[in-house]
Structures are given as C-alpha cells and as structure tokens.
N, C-alpha and C positions, 0 to 999 in steps of 0.2 A: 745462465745456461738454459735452454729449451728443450722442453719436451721434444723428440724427433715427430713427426705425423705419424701417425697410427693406420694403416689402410685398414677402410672398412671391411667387414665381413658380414655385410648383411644376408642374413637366406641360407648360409654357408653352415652346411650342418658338420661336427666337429666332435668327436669320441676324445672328452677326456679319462685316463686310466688312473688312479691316483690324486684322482678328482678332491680327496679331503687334506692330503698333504697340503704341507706349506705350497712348494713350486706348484703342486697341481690344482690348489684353491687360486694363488696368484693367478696363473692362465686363466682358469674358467673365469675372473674376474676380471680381467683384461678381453679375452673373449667374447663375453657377453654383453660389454658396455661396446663393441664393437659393433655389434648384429646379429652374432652367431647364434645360431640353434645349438645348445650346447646337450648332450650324452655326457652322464657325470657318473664313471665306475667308481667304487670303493669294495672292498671287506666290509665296513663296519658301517651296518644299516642306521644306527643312530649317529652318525659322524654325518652322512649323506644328509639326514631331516635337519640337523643343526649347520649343513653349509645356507649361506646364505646369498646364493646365485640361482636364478631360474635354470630350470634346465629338466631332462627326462634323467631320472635315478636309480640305478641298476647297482643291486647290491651283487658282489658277487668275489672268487678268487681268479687272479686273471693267470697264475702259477697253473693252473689245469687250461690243457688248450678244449677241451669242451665249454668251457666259460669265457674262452675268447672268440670261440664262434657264436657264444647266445649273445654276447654285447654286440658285438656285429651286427648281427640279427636286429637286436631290439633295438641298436640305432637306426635300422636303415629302415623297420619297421616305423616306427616315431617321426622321422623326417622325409623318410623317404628315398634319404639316399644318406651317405658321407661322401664329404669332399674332402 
C-alpha cells in the first residue's frame, strides 16, 4: 500500500489549537514537513517547549473567546496572515 501524495503547504501559515495533543501534535507534524508556517496553541507552556515542531508558540486557554482573538492576533502577527 502507498502513502497518498501529500499537497504541499509551503508559505501557508496555519493556527494549530491543541497543538500538544496526540491529533494536534500529529497535524503540526505532518504540517510542517509539508512547508507550513505553523501557530502552535496550548494550555500548558511546558508541553509547547517539549513539542518538538518548529512553529510560533502561544500558551494560552482557547475556552475564553478573549484568548481566541489574541491567537488570532499573534498568528496573523508572526506570518502575516492565516490561511
């Protein structure tokens, strides 16, 4: 069996939430061997230092929508924009 292709995402900047979970470490991990500019939220500021994917790292609770507009923010700050 084969892998399916993978489309690039080079330049493609991308807000993962749950960044340190199992699914949401998989994605940025899959994401970032892709191209992507990756935004990696979490809770837990020492969960973020021990992923080990490049990316911009925003601790925070995404349960308060004031903390869903500063990830917002600080992604679009860091890349530029999200796609």
């Amino acid at each position: 069996m084969t892998e399916p292709d993978k489309q690039g995402m080079d330049g493609q900047s991308v807000l993962i939430a749950g960044a340190t979970g199992g699914l949401g470490s998989a994605i940025a991990r899959d994401l970032a061997e892709r191209g992507a500019q990756l935004t990696l939220v979490s809770r837990r500021q020492d969960r973020l230092a021990d992923l080990d994917v490049a990316g911009h790292r925003i601790a925070l609770d995404l349960r308060d929508p004031a903390s869903c507009r500063a990830a917002v923010r600080a992604a679009t700050e860091h890349a530029g924009r999200l796609d």
